[in-house]
matplotlib code that plots the C-alpha trace (Angstrom):
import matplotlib.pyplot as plt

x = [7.6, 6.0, 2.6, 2.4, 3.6, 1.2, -1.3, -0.2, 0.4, -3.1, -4.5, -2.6, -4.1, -7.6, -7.3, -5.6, -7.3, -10.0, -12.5, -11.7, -14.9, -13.5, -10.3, -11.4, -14.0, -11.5, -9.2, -11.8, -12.2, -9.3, -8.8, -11.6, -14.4, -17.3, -18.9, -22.4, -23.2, -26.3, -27.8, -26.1, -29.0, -28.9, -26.8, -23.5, -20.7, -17.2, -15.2, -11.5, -8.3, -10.1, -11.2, -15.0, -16.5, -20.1, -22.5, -25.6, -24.1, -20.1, -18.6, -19.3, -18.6, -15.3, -14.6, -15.7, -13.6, -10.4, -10.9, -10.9, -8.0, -5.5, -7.0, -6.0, -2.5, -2.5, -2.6, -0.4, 2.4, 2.3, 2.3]
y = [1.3, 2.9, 3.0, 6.8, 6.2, 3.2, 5.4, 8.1, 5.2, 4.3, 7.9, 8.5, 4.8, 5.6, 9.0, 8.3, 5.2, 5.3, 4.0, 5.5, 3.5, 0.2, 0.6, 1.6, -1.4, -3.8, -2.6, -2.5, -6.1, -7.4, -6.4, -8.1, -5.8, -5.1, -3.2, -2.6, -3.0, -0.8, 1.7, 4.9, 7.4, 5.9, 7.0, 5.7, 5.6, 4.1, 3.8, 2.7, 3.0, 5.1, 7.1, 8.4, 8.6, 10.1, 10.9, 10.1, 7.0, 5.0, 7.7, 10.6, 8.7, 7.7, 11.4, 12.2, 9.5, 10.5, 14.6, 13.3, 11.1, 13.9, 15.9, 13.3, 12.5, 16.6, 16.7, 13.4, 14.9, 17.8, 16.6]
z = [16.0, 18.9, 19.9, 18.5, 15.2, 15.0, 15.8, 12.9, 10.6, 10.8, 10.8, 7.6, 6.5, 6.7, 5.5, 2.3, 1.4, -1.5, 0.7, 4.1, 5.4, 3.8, 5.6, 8.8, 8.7, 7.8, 10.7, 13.5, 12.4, 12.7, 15.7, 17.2, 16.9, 15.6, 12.2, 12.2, 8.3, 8.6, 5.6, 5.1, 7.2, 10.2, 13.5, 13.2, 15.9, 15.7, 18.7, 17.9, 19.7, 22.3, 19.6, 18.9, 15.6, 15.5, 12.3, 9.6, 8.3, 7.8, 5.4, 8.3, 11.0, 9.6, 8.6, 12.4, 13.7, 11.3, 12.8, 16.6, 16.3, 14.5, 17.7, 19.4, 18.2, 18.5, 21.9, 22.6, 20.8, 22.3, 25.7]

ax = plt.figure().add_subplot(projection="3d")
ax.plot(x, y, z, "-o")
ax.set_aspect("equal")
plt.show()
């Protein structure tokens, strides 16, 4: 498997999961980072496979995060 479909495999992970937030978590975890477990109104960011999640708490950060990496896959595919 390539880097890119990695990449799309976990894309399509986090978006179809029941708890996008849960998955993502669990990912950034295991691969050595770090999750803040913070309440849900305060400034959140996820940064992930060079990938920048920003919002009011996990669930928009995640949504953020899930937006800038389709970009992202976007705008690797096409080049």
């Amino acid at each position: 498997m390539s880097d890119q479909d990695e990449f799309q495999s976990i894309i399509a992970r986090v978006s179809n999961a029941g708890d996008p937030v849960h998955e993502l978590r669990s990912l950034v975890v295991a691969s050595g980072g770090h999750w803040s477990d913070v309440v849900d109104n305060a400034l959140f960011e996820i940064n992930f496979l060079g990938v920048a999640g920003l919002g009011y708490g996990a669930a928009d950060a995640v949504e953020h995060w899930v937006q800038n990496a389709q970009r992202s896959n976007a705008v690797d595919t096409a080049a």
